[in-house]
LUMMARGU-74846 format. One record per residue (C-alpha): z, x, y; residue number from 1. Coordinates in nm, 2 decimals. Layout:
REM residues N
+--------+--------+--------+-----+
|      w |      u |      v |   i |
+--------+--------+--------+-----+
|      Z |      X |      Y | NUM |
...
+--------+--------+--------+-----+
//
This chain:
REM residues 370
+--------+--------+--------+-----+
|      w |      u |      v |   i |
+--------+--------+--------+-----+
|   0.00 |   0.00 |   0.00 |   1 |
|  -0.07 |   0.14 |   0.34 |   2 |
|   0.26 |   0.13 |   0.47 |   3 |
|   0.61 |  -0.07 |   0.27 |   4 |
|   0.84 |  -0.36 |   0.33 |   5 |
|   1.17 |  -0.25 |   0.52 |   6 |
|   1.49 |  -0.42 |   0.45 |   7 |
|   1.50 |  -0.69 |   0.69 |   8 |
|   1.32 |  -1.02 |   0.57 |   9 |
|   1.17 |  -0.85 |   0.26 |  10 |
|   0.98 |  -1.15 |   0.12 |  11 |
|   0.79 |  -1.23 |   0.48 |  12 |
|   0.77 |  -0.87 |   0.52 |  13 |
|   0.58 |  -0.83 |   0.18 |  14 |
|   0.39 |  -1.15 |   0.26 |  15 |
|   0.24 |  -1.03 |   0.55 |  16 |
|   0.13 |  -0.66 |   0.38 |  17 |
|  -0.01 |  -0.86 |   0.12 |  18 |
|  -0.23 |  -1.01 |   0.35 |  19 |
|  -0.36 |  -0.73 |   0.49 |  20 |
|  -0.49 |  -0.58 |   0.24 |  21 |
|  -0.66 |  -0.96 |   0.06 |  22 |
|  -0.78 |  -0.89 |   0.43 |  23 |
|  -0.89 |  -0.56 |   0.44 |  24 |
|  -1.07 |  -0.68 |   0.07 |  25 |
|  -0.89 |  -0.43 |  -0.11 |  26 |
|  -0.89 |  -0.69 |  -0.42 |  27 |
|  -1.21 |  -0.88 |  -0.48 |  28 |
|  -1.12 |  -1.19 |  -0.66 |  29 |
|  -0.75 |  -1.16 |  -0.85 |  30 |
|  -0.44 |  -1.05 |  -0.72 |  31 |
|  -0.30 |  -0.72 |  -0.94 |  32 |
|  -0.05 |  -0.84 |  -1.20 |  33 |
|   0.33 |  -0.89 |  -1.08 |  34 |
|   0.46 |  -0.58 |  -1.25 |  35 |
|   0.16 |  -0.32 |  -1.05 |  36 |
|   0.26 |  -0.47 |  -0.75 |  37 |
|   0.63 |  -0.46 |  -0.75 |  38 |
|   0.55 |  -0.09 |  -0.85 |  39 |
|   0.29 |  -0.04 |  -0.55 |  40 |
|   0.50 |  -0.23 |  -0.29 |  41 |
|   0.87 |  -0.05 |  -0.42 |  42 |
|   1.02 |  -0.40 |  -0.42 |  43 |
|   1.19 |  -0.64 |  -0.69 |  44 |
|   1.03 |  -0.92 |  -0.87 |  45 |
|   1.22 |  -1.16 |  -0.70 |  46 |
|   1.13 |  -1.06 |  -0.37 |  47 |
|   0.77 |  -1.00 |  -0.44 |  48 |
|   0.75 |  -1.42 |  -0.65 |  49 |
|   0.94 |  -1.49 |  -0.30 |  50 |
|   0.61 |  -1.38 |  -0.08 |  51 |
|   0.32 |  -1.46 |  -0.31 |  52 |
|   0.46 |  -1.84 |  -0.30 |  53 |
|   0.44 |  -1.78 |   0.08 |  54 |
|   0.10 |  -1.67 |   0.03 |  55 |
|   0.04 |  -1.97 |  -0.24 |  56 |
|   0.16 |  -2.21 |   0.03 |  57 |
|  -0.05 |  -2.06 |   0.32 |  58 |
|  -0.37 |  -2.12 |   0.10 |  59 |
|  -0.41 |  -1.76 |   0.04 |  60 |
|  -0.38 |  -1.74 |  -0.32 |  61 |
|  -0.42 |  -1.98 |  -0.62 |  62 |
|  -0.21 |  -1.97 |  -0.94 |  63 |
|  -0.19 |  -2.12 |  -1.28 |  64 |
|  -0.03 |  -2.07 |  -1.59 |  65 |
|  -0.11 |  -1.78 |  -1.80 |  66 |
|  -0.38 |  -1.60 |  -1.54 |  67 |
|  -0.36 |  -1.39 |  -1.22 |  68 |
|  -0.34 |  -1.50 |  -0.89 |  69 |
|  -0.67 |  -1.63 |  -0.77 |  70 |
|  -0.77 |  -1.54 |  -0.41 |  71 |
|  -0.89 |  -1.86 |  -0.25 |  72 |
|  -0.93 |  -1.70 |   0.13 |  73 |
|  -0.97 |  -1.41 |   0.37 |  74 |
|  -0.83 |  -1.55 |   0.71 |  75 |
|  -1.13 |  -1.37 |   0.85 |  76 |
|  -1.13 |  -1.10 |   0.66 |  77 |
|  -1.15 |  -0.72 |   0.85 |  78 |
|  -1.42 |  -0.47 |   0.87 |  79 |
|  -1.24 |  -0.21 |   0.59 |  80 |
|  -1.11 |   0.09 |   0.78 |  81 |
|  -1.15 |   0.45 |   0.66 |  82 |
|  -0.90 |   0.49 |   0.37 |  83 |
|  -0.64 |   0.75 |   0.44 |  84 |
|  -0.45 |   0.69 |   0.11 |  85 |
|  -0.37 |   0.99 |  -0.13 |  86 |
|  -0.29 |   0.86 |  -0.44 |  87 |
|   0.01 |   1.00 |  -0.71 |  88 |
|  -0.06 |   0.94 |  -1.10 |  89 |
|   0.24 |   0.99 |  -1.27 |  90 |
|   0.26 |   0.79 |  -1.63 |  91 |
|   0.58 |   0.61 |  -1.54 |  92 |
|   0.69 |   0.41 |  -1.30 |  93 |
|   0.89 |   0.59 |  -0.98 |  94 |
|   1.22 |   0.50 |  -1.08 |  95 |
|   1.23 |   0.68 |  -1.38 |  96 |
|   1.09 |   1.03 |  -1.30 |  97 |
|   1.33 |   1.32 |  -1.31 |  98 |
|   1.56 |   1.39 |  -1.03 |  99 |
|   1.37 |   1.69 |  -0.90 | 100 |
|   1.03 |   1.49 |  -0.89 | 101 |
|   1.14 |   1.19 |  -0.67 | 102 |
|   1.34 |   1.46 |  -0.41 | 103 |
|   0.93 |   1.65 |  -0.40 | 104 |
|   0.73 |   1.36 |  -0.36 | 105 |
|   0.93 |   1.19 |  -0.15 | 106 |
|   0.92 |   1.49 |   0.11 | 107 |
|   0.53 |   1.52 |   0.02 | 108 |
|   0.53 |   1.14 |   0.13 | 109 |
|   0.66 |   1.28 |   0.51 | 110 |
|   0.45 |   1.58 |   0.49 | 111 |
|   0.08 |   1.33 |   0.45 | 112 |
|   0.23 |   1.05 |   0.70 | 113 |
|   0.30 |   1.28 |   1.01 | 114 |
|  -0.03 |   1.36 |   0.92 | 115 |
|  -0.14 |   1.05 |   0.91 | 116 |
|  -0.24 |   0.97 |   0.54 | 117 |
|   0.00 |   0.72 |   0.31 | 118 |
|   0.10 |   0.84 |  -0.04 | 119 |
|   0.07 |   0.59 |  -0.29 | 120 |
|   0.24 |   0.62 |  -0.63 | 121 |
|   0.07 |   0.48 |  -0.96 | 122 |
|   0.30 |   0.59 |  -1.21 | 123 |
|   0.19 |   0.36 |  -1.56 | 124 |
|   0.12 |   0.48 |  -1.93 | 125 |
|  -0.23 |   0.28 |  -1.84 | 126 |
|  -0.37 |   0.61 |  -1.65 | 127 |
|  -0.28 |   0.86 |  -1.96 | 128 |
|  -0.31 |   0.62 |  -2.26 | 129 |
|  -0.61 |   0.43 |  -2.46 | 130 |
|  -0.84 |   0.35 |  -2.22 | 131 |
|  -0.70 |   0.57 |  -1.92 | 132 |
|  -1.09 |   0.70 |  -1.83 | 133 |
|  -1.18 |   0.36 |  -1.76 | 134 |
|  -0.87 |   0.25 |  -1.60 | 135 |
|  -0.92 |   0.55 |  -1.36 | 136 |
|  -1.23 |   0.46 |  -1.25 | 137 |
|  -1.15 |   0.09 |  -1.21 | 138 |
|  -0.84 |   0.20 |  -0.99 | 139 |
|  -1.11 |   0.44 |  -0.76 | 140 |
|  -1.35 |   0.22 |  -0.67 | 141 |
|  -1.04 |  -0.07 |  -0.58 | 142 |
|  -0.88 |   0.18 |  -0.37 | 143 |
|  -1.14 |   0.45 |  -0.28 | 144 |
|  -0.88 |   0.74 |  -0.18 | 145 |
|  -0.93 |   1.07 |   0.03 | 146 |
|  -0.76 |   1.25 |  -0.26 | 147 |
|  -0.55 |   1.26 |  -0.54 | 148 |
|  -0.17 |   1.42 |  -0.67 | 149 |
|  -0.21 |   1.46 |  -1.02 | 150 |
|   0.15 |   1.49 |  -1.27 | 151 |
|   0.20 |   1.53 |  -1.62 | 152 |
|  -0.20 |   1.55 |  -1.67 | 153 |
|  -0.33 |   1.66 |  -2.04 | 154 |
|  -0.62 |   1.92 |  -2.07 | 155 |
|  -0.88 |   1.60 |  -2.08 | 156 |
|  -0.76 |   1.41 |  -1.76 | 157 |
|  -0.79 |   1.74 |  -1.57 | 158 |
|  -1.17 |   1.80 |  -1.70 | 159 |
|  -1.20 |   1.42 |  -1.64 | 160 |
|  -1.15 |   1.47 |  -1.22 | 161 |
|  -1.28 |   1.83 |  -1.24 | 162 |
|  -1.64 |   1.73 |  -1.40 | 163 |
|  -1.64 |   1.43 |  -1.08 | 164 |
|  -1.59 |   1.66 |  -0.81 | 165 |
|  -1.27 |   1.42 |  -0.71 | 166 |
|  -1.02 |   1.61 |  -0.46 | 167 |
|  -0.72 |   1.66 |  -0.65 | 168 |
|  -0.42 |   1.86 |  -0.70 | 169 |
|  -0.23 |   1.95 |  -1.05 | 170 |
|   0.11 |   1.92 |  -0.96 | 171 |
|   0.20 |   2.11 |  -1.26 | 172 |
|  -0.02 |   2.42 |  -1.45 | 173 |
|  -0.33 |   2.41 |  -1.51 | 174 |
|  -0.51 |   2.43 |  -1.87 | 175 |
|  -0.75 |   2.75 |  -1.89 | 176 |
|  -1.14 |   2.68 |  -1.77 | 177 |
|  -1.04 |   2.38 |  -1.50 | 178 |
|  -1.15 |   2.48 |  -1.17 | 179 |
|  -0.85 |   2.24 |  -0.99 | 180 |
|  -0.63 |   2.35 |  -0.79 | 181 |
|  -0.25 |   2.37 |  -0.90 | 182 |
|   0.11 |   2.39 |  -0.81 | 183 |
|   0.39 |   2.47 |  -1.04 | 184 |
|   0.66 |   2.71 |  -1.13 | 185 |
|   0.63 |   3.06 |  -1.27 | 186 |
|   0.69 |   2.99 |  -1.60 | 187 |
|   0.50 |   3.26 |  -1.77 | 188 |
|   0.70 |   3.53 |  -1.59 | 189 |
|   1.10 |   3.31 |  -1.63 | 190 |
|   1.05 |   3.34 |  -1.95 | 191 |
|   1.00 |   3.71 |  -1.92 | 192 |
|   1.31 |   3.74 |  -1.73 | 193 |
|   1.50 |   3.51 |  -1.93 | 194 |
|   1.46 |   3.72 |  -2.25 | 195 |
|   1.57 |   4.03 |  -2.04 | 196 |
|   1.82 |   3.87 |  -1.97 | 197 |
|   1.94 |   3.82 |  -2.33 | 198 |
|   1.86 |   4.09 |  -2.44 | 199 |
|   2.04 |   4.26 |  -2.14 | 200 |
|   2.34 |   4.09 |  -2.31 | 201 |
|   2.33 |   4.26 |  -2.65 | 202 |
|   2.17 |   3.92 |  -2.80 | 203 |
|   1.84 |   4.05 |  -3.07 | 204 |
|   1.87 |   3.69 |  -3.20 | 205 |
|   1.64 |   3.43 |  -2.98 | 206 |
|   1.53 |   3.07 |  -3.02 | 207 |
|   1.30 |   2.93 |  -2.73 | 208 |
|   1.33 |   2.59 |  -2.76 | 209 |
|   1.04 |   2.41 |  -2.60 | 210 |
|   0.91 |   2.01 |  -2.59 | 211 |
|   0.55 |   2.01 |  -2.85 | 212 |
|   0.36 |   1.83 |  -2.55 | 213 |
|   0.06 |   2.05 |  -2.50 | 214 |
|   0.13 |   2.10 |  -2.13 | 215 |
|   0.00 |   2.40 |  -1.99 | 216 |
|   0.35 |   2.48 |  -1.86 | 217 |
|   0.50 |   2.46 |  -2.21 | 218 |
|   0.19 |   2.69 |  -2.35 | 219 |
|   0.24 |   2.91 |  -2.00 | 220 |
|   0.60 |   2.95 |  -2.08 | 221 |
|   0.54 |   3.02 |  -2.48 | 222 |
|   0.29 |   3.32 |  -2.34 | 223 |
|   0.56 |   3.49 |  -2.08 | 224 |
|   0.81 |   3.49 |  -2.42 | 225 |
|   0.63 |   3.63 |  -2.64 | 226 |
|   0.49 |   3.89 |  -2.41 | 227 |
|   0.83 |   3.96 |  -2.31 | 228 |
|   0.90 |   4.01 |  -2.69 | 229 |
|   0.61 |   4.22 |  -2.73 | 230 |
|   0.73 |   4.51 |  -2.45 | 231 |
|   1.14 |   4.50 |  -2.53 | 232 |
|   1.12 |   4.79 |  -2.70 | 233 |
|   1.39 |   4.67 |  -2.95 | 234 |
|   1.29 |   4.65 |  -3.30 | 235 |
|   1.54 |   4.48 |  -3.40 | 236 |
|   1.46 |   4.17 |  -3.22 | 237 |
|   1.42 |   3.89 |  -3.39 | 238 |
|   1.30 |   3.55 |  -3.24 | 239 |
|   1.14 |   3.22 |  -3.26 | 240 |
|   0.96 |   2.97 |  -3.11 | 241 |
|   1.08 |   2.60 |  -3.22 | 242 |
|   0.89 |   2.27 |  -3.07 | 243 |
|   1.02 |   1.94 |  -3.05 | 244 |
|   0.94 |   1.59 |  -2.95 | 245 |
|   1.22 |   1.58 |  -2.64 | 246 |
|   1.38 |   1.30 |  -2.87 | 247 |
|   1.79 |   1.36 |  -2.93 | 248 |
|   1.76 |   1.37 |  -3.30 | 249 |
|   1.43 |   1.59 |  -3.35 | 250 |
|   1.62 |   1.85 |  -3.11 | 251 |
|   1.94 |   1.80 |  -3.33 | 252 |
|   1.74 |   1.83 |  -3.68 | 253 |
|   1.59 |   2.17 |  -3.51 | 254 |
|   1.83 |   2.31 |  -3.40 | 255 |
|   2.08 |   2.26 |  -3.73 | 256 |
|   1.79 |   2.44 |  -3.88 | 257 |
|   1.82 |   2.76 |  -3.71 | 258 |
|   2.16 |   2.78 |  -3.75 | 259 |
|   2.14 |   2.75 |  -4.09 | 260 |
|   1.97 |   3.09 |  -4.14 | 261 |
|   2.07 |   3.38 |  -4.29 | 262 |
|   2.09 |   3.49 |  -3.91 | 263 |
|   2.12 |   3.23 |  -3.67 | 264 |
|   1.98 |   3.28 |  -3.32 | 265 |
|   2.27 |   3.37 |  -3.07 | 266 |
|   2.04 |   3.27 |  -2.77 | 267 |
|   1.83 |   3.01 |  -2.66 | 268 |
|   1.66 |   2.97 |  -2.39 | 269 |
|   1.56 |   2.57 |  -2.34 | 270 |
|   1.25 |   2.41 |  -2.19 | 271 |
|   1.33 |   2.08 |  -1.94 | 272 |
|   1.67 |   1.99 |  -1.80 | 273 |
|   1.71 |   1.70 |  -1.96 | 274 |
|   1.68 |   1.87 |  -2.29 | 275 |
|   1.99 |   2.12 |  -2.21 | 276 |
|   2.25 |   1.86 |  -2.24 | 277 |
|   2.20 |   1.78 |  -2.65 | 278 |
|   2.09 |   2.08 |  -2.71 | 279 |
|   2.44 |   2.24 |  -2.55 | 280 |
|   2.61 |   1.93 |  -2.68 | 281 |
|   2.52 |   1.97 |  -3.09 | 282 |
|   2.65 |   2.35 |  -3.04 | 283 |
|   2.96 |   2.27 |  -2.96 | 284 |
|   3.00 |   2.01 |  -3.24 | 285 |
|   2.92 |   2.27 |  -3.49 | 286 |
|   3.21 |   2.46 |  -3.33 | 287 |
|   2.99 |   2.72 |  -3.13 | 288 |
|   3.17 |   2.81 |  -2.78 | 289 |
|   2.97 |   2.91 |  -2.47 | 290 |
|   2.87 |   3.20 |  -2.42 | 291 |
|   3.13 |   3.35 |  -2.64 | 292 |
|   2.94 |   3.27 |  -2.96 | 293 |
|   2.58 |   3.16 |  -2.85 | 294 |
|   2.45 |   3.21 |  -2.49 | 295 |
|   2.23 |   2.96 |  -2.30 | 296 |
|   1.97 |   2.98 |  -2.02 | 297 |
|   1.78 |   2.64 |  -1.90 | 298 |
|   1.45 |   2.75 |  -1.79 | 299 |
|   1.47 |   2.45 |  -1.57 | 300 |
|   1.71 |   2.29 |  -1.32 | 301 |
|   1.79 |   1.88 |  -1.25 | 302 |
|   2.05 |   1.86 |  -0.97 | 303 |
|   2.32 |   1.70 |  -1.25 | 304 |
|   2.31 |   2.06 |  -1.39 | 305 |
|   2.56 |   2.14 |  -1.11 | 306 |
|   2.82 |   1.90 |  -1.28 | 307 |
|   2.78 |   2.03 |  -1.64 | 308 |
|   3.09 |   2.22 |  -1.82 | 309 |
|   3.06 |   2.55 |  -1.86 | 310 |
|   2.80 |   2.59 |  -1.58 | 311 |
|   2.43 |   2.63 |  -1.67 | 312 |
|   2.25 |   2.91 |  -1.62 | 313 |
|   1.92 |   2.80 |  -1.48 | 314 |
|   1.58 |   2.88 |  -1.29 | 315 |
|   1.58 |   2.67 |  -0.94 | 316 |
|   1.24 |   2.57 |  -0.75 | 317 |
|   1.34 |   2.41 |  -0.39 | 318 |
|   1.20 |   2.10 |  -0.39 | 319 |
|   1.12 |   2.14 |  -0.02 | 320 |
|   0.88 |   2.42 |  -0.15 | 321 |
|   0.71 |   2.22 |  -0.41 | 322 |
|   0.64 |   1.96 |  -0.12 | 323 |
|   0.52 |   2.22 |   0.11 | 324 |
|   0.30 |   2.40 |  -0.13 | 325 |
|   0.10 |   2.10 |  -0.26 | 326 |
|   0.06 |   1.87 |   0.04 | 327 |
|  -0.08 |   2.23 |   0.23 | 328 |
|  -0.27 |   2.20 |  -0.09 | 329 |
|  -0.47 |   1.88 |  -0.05 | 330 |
|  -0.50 |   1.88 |   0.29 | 331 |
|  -0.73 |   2.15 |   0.17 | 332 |
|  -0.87 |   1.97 |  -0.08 | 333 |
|  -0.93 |   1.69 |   0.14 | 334 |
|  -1.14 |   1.93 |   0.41 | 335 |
|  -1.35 |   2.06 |   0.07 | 336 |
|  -1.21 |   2.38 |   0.05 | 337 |
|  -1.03 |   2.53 |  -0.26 | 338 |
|  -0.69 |   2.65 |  -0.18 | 339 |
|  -0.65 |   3.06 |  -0.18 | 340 |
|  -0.48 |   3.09 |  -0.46 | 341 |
|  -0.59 |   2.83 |  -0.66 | 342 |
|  -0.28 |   2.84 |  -0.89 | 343 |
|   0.00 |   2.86 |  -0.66 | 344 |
|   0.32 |   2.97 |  -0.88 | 345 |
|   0.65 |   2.95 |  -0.71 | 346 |
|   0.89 |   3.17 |  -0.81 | 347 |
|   1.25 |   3.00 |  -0.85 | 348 |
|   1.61 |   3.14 |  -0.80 | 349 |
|   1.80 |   3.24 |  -1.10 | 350 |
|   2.15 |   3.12 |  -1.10 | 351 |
|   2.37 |   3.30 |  -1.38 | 352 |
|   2.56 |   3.01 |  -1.50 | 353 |
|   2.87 |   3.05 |  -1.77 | 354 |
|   2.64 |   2.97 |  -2.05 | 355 |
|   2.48 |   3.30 |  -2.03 | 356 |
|   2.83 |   3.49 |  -2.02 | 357 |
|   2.87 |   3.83 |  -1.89 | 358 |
|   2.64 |   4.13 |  -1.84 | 359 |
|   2.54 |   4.45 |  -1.72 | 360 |
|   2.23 |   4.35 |  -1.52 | 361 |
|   2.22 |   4.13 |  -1.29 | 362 |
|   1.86 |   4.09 |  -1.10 | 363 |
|   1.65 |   3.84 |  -0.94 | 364 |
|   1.35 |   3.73 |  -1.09 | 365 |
|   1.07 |   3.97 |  -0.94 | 366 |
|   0.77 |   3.87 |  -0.80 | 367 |
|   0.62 |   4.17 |  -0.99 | 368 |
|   0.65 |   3.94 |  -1.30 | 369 |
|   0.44 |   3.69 |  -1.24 | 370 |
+--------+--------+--------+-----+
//
C-alpha cells in the first residue's frame, strides 16, 4: 500500500486507502483475499471486515458468499501515477520473521520514504512454493514496482529475477553464477574465526551444526569451516559437519548422535539464533556444563541472546548496517547500475560469551578474512 492506516479511526482510515488504490486501478476486477490485505495494509481482520463493509455500503465493492469482493465502481478513477513502490518478498508474513529482520527492514522502510519510495512487504509461502514463478509474475504486472528486496530466495528464484533483468537486491548470499547484487554477513570468514577460536581453546573436537536449507549462506559458511580446518595445522583435529531440518527434535536426534561417539565433539559452533537455544538446552540435559565440558559459539545473534544463561558467545551485524547497506544498494539498482561490490559482506562483532569459556586469544574478526 502506498502509505498505512494510523491508529486513529482505523476502519475509515483503511476505507479510504482502499479507495485509492480501486482508484488508482491497482486491482482490475476482485479485491485481494482478506488474509493478503490484512498483511499489505499491517492491520487486523476485524478492522480491515470493518472498512470493506464501508466500501460495500458506499457502492464500491460487491460481495457474496464463497468469492472475492467484486469491484462494482471507480468514483472517477485517477490517471495511475509513476509507482514508487519497492517491494520485500519474504515467505512469511511480517510478524513472524526473526527479531533481527523486522529491526533492518523496518529502518530500510525510513531509508526509501525520506527518499521518497514506499516499502511494501509480501511475506507468503505463495512467492517460494508450487506455483511461486507464476504468482510472481501475476503480483508484477498488479503492482509494477521500481525494484525489489529479495529474503530467504533459493538458487532458482534468484535466476528467475536475474534471467528478467528485474532490479533487485538479495538480502542474504548469493548462489554462484547469479549476477544480482547482495547483502549479507561474512559468513565464509566467521566461520574461520570461530574454529580459531576453538581451537585457540585446546578443543580438536568440532561439530558445526548448520540448518540442510541449501541457502548460499549455510553453503558460504560450510566453505569458511572447512577451509579453516584445512590451514590449522593440527593434525589432530577432528570435525564434522552435521545438517538438520531447524525442527527441535531432528536437532535433538543429531546432536545425541555425536555425543554418542567414541569421541564426542567438545565444540560446536551453531548456525541461526534460534537454533542455539535446544541445541544449548539438550546439552545440559545430558549433564554437559558450559563451557567447562563443551564450548559453544552462535554464529549468529537474535537480541533475546542477551538474556540467555550462561551468555552466548555470538557474531553481531548492526541492523542499522544491514539497512544502510541494502537500501544504498537498490537505489542503485533502481538508477541501472550494479552496486561496486556486488556482494557486500558485512563483517559483524564478535562478542565472547561464557559458552565459549576462557582463552588465550582474544581477537576481533579481521577483515583480512573475508
Amino acid at each position: 500500500m502506498n502509505r498505512l492506516p494510523q491508529r486513529l479511526s482505523l476502519p475509515a482510515q483503511t476505507a479510504a486507502i482502499l479507495k485509492e488504490e480501486i482508484q488508482a486501478g491497482r486491482w482490475c476486477k476482485w479485491m485481494p483475499g482478506e488474509h493478503d490485505l490484512c498483511q499489505q495494509l499491517h492491520v487486523g481482520r476485524v478492522t480491515l471486515r470493518a472498512a470493506l463493509a464501508q466500501l460495500q455500503s458506499d457502492g464500491w465493492v460487491r460481495s457474496s458468499q464463497g468469492r472475492r469482493r467484486q469491484i462494482i465502481a471507480r468514483h472517477g478513477r485517477l490517471t495511475p501515477a509513476a509507482s514508487t513502490r519497492v517491494v520485500l518478498l519474504t515467505p512469511a508474513p511480517m510478524q513472524l520473521l526473526r527479531p533481527f529482520t523486522l529491526l533492518w527492514t523496518n529502518e530500510l522502510r525510513e531509508h526509501l520514504a525520506e527518499a521518497g519510495y514506499e516499502l511494501e512487504t509480501h511475506g507468503s509461502h505463495a512467492f517460494y512454493g508450487q506455483g511461486w514463478a507464476t504468482n510472481l509474475d501475476v503480483l508484477i504486472r498488479q503492482l509494477r514496482p521500481v525494484g525489489f528486496v529479495l529474503t530467504a530466495t533459493t538458487q532458482k528464484m534468484q535466476r528467475w529475477f536475474a534471467d528478467r533483468g528485474l532490479p533487485c537486491v538479495i538480502a542474504g548470499s548469493r548462489h554462484p553464477g547469479i549476477e544480482l547484487p547482495s547483502v549479507d554477513g561474512a559468513y565464509r570468514a566467521v566461520c574461520r574465526h570461530a574454529v580459531g577460536q576453538f581451537l585457540a581453546r585446546g578443543h580438536v573436537r568440532l561439530a558445526f551444526l548448520n540448518p540442510d536449507s541449501g541457502a548460499a549462506g549455510e553453503l558460504e559458511s560450510e566453505a569458511g569451516f572447512n577451509e579453516a580446518l584445512a590451514q590449522t595445522g593440527h593434525a589432530d583435529v577432528q570435525a564434522s559437519i552435521v545438517r538438520h531440518d531447524e525442527t527441535v527434535a531432528h536437532i535433538r536426534r543429531k546432536v545425541d548422535a555425536l555425543l554418542r561417539q567414541e569421541h564426542p565433539p567438545t565444540a560446536f559452533l551453531v548456525s541461526r539464533a534460534a537454533n542455539v537455544l535446544p541445541v544449548m538446552g539438550h546439552l545440559m540435559s545430558r549433564g554437559l556444563r558450559l563451557p567447562q565440558d563443551v564450548a559453544l559459539i552462535s554464529r549468529d545473534y537474535e537480541p533475546y541472546l542477551e538474556r540467555v544463561v550462561p551468555s552466548v558467545a555470538r557474531y553481531v551485524i548492526n541492523p542499522s548496517v544491514m539497512a544502510n547497506r541494502v537500501a544504498s544498494a537498490v537505489f542503485q539498482v533502481m538508477q541501472g547500475r550494479m552496486p561496486t561490490p556486488a556482494d557486500c559482506h558485512i563483517m559483524p562483532e564478535f562478542t565472547e560469551g561464557e559458552t565459549l569459556g576462557p582463552g588465550t586469544v582474544r581477537t576481533p574478526v579481521s577483515p583480512t578474512l573475508v
